[in-house]
C-alpha positions in Angstrom: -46.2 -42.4 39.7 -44.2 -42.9 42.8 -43.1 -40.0 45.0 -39.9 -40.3 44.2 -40.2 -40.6 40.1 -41.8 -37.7 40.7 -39.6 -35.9 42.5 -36.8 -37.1 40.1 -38.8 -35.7 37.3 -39.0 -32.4 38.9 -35.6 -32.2 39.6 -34.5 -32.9 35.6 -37.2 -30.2 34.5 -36.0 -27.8 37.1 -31.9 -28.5 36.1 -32.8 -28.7 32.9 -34.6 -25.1 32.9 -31.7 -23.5 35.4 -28.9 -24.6 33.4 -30.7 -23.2 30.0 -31.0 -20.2 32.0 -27.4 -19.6 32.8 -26.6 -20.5 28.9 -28.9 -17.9 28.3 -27.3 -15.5 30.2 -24.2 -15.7 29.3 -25.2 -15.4 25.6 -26.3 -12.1 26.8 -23.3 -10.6 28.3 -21.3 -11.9 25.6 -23.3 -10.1 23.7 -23.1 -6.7 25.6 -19.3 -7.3 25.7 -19.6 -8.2 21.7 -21.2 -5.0 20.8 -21.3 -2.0 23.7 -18.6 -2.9 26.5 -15.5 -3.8 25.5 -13.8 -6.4 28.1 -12.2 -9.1 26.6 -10.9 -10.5 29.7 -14.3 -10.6 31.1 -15.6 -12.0 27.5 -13.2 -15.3 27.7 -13.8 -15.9 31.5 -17.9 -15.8 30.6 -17.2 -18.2 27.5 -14.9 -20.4 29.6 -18.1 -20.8 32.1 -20.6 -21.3 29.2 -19.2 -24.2 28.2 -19.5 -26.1 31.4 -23.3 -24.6 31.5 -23.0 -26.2 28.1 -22.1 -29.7 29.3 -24.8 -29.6 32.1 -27.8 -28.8 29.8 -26.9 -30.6 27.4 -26.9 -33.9 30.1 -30.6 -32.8 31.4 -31.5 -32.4 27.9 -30.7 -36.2 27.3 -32.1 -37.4 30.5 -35.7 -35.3 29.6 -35.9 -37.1 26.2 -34.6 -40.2 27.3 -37.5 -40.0 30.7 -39.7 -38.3 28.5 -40.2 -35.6 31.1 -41.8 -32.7 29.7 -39.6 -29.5 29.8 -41.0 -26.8 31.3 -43.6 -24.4 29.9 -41.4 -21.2 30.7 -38.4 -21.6 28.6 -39.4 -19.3 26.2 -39.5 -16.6 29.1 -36.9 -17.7 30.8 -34.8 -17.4 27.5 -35.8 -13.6 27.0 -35.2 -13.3 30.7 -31.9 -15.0 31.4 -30.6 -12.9 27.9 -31.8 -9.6 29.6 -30.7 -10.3 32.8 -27.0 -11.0 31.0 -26.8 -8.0 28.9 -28.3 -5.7 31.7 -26.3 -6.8 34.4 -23.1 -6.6 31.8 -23.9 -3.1 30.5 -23.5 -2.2 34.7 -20.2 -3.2 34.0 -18.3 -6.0 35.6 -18.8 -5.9 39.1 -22.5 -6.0 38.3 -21.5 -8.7 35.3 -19.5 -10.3 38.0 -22.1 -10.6 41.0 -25.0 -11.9 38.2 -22.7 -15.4 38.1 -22.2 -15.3 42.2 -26.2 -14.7 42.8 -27.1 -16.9 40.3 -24.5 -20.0 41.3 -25.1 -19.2 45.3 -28.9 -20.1 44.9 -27.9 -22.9 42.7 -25.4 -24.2 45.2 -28.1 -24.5 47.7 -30.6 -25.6 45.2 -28.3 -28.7 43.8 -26.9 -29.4 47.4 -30.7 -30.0 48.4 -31.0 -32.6 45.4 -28.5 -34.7 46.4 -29.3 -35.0 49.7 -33.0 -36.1 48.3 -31.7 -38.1 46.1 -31.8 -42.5 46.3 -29.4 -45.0 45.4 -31.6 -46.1 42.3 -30.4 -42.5 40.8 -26.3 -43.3 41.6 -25.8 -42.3 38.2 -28.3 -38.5 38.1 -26.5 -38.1 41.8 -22.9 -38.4 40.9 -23.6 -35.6 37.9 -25.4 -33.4 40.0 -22.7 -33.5 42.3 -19.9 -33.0 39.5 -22.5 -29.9 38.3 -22.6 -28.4 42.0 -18.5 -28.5 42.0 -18.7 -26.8 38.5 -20.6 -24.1 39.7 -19.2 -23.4 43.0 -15.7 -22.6 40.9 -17.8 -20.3 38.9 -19.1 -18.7 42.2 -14.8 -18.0 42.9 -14.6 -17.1 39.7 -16.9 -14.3 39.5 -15.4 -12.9 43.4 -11.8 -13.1 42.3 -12.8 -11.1 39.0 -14.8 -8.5 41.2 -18.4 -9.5 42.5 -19.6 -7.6 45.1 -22.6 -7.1 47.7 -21.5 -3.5 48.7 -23.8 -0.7 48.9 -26.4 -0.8 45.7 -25.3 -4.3 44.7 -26.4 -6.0 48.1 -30.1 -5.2 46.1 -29.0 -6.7 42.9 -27.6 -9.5 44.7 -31.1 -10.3 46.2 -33.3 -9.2 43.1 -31.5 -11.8 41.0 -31.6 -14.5 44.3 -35.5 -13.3 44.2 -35.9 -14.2 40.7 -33.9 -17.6 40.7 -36.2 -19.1 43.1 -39.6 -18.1 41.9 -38.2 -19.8 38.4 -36.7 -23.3 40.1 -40.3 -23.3 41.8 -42.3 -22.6 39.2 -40.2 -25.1 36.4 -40.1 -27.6 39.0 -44.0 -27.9 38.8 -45.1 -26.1 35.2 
């Protein structure tokens, strides 16, 4: 395999595995907000983001079976861990609910920003959605500071736990 099939490769798996991930959780502050916290403004901005993470995953999941790339071993964990991380961070109520999206998308920025500039002209097509993904999740980045993200006093360590985590999983699905 060339470097850059490769590379390409890795980057599916890896957006693949992160978009998943955000699915995942979503599905678990909607369920916090569905059973224990009561929000419903907060319940249909989270559903009106899921479906874009919807549309994104479900374009990786196509481009994995049609490359017949191997998703990555971790989904399983990072399905238990992307629920918990949703109903935990929802149950801190919605600033913490809030900065989970922002964290999550501001590593994702940076992670999809880096794809695209690696990216060649023989992948025009994996390019242009990556770059319509990035825009996606930027909005949801101003989405979750207009509804009340924060870095402020104890959530500047949330912030970075959940930065922490999103990197060890894009560098660990991008090779496993």
């Amino acid at each position: 395999m060339t470097d850059s099939k490769t590379r390409t490769e890795e980057f599916i798996r890896v957006d693949h595995a992160g978009e998943r991930g955000a699915i995942k959780i979503y599905e678990g502050q909607l369920l916090a907000l569905n059973t224990l916290v009561k929000n419903e403004n907060l319940k249909k901005t989270i559903e009106e983001m899921k479906v874009h993470e919807k549309e994104h995953c479900d374009f990786f999941e196509k481009e994995i079976k049609k490359r017949k790339i191997k998703p990555t071993k971790f989904l399983p964990l990072w399905d238990l861990l992307g629920v918990g991380l949703g109903f935990g961070s929802t149950l801190l109520g919605k600033k913490a609910a809030m900065l989970c999206t922002a964290s999550v998308e501001e590593v994702i920025d940076e992670h999809y920003q880096n794809q695209i500039d690696q990216l060649g002209s023989d992948e025009k097509e994996l390019k242009k959605k990556i770059i319509k993904f990035r825009d996606d999740e930027l909005l949801h980045k101003d989405i979750a500071y207009e509804k009340g993200a924060t870095k402020k006093g104890i959530y500047s360590i949330m912030d970075k736990l959940i930065k922490t985590g999103s990197k060890i999983a894009i560098n660990i699905s991008e090779k496993i």
